[in-house]
C-alpha positions as CSV (number, residue, x, y, z in Angstrom):
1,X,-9.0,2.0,10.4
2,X,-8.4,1.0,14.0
3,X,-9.3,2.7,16.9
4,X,-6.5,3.7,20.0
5,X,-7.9,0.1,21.9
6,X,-7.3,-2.3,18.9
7,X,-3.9,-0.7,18.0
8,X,-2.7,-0.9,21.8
9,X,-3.8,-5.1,21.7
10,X,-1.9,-5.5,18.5
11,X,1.3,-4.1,19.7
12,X,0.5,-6.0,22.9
13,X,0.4,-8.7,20.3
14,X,3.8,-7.8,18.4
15,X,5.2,-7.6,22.0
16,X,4.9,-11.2,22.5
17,X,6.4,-14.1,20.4
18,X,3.8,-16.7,21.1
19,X,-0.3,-16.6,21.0
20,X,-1.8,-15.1,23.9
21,X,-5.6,-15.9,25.8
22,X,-7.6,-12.3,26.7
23,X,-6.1,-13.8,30.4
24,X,-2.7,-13.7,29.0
25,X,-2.7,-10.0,27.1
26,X,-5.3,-8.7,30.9
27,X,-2.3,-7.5,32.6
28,X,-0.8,-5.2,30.3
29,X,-4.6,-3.6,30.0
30,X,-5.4,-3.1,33.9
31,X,-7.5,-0.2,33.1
32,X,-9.4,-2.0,30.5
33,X,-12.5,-4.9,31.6
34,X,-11.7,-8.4,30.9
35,X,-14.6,-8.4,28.3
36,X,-13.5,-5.2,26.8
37,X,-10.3,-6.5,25.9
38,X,-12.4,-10.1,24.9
39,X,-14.2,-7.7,22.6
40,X,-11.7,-6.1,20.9
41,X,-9.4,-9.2,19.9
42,X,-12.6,-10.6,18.4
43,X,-13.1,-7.3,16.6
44,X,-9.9,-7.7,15.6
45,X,-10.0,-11.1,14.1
46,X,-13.4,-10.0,12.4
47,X,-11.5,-7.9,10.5
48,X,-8.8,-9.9,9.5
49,X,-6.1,-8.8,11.3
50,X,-5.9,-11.6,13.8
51,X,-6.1,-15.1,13.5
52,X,-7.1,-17.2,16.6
53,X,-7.1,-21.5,18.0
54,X,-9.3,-22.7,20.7
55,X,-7.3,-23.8,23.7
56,X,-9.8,-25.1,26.1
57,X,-12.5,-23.0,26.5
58,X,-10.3,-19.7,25.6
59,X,-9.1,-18.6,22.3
60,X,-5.9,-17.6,21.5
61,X,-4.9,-14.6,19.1
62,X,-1.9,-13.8,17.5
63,X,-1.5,-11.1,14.9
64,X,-1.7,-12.1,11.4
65,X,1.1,-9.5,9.8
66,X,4.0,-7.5,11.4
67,X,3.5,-4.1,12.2
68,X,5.2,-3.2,8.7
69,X,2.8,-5.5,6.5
70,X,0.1,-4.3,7.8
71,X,0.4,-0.5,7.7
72,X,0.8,-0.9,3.9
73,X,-2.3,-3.0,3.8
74,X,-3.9,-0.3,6.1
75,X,-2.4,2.3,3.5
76,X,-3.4,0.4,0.2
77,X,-7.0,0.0,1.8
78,X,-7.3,4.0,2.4
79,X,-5.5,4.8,-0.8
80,X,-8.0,2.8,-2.6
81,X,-10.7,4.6,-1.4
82,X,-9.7,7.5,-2.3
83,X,-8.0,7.8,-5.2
84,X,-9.8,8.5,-8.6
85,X,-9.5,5.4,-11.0
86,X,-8.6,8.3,-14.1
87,X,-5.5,9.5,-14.5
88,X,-7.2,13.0,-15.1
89,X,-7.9,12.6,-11.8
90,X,-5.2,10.9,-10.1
91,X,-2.8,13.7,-11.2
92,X,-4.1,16.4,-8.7
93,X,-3.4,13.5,-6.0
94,X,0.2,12.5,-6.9
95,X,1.0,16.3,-6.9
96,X,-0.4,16.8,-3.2
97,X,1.5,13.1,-2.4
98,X,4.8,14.4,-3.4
99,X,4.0,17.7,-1.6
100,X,3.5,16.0,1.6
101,X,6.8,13.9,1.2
102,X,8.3,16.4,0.6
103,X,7.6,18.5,3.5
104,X,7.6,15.3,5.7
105,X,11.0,14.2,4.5
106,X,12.7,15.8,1.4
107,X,15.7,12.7,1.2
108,X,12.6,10.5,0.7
109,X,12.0,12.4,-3.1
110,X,14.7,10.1,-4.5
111,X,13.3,7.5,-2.9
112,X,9.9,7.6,-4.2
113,X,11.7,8.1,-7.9
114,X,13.8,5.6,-7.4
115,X,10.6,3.4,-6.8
116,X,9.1,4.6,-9.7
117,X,12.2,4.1,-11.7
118,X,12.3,0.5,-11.2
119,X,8.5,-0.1,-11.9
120,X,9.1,1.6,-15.4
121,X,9.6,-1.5,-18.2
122,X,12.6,-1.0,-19.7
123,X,13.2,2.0,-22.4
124,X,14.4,0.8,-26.0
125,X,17.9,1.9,-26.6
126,X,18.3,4.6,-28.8
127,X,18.1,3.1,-32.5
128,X,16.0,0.0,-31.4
129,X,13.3,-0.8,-34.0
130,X,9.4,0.1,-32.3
131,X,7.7,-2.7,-31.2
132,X,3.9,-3.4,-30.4
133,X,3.1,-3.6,-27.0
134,X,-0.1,-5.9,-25.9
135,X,-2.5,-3.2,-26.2
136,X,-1.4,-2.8,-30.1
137,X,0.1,0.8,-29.9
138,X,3.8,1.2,-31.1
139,X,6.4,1.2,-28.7
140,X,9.8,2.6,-28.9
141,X,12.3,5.6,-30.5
142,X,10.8,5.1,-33.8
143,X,6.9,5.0,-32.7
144,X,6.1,8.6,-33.5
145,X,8.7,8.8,-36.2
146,X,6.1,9.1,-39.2
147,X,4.4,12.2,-37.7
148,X,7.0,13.7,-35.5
149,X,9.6,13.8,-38.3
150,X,7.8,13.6,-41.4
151,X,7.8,16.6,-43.8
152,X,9.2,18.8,-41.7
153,X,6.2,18.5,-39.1
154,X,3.7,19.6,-42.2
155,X,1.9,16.6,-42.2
156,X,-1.5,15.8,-40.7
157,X,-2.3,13.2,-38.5
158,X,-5.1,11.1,-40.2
C-alpha cells in the first residue's frame, strides 16, 4: 500500500507529461525537504511503481502505470492476500463484495454480472451432445442425464 507522501509524488507524477528530477517535482512539495521527497521517489521505484534514467548526476522518475493500471494492480495485490484459495471459503467473501457494491453503488450490480457473464465459456445450446472438458468431467445438457433422469430418479449413483 502507499502512504499519503508516495500517493501525493505519483499524482505529482500523472500531473506532468515528461520525467521529472526530485528538483523538478520540489516545488509542488514546499512543505516537504529536498531529501524527503528524494526518499520517497526511490521508495517508489523500489517498489515498482516508478521507473527512473540518470541525467547527470540526478535521476529522473516517471510513473510506470496510469492512475487506473495501477489501482487494479494495488487491488489484485490486496485481494490476493486475502482471499481464501477454496471456494468454501471464497463464498463468504463474494457475498460481503456484492454487499459493499451494492451499498456503494447499486447500478454497478449489473455491472459486476455483466463481467461475470462474459468470463463464463459459452453454455451448450439446448440439445447439444455433452462433451468432455480438459479435466475429463462431462460437459453439457446431457451430462447428468443418466442419473438425473434415469428411472424416474430411483437409481443410485455408483
Amino acid at each position: 500500500m502507499l502512504g499519503p507522501l508516495e500517493q501525493q509524488v505519483l499524482d505529482a507524477l500523472w500531473e506532468r507529461s515528461s520525467e521529472q528530477t526530485v528538483r523538478d517535482l520540489h516545488a509542488a512539495f514546499p512543505e516537504i525537504a529536498y531529501t524527503t521527497l528524494m526518499t520517497t521517489l526511490d521508495r517508489l521505484f523500489r517498489k515498482g511503481l516508478l521507473a527512473r534514467v540518470r541525467q547527470g548526476r540526478a535521476f529522473a522518475y516517471r510513473h510506470r502505470w496510469t492512475r487506473d493500471e495501477l489501482a487494479v494492480l494495488l487491488a489484485r495485490e490486496v485481494m490476493e492476500g486475502v482471499l481464501p484459495h477454496d471456494s468454501e471459503g471464497l463464498r463468504p467473501v463474494m457475498s460481503c463484495f456484492v454487499d459493499l457494491v451494492e451499498t456503494c453503488d447499486p447500478a454497478l450490480l449489473g455491472e459486476l454480472e455483466a463481467l461475470v457473464r462474459n468470463r463464463r465459456p459459452a453454455t451448450p445450446a439446448p440439445g447439444a451432445p455433452a462433451t468432455m472438458n480438459r479435466g475429463g468431467a462431462m460437459s453439457g445438457p446431457d451430462a447428468a442425464a443418466p442419473i438425473a433422469q434415469g428411472n424416474g430418479g430411483n437409481e443410485e449413483a455408483i
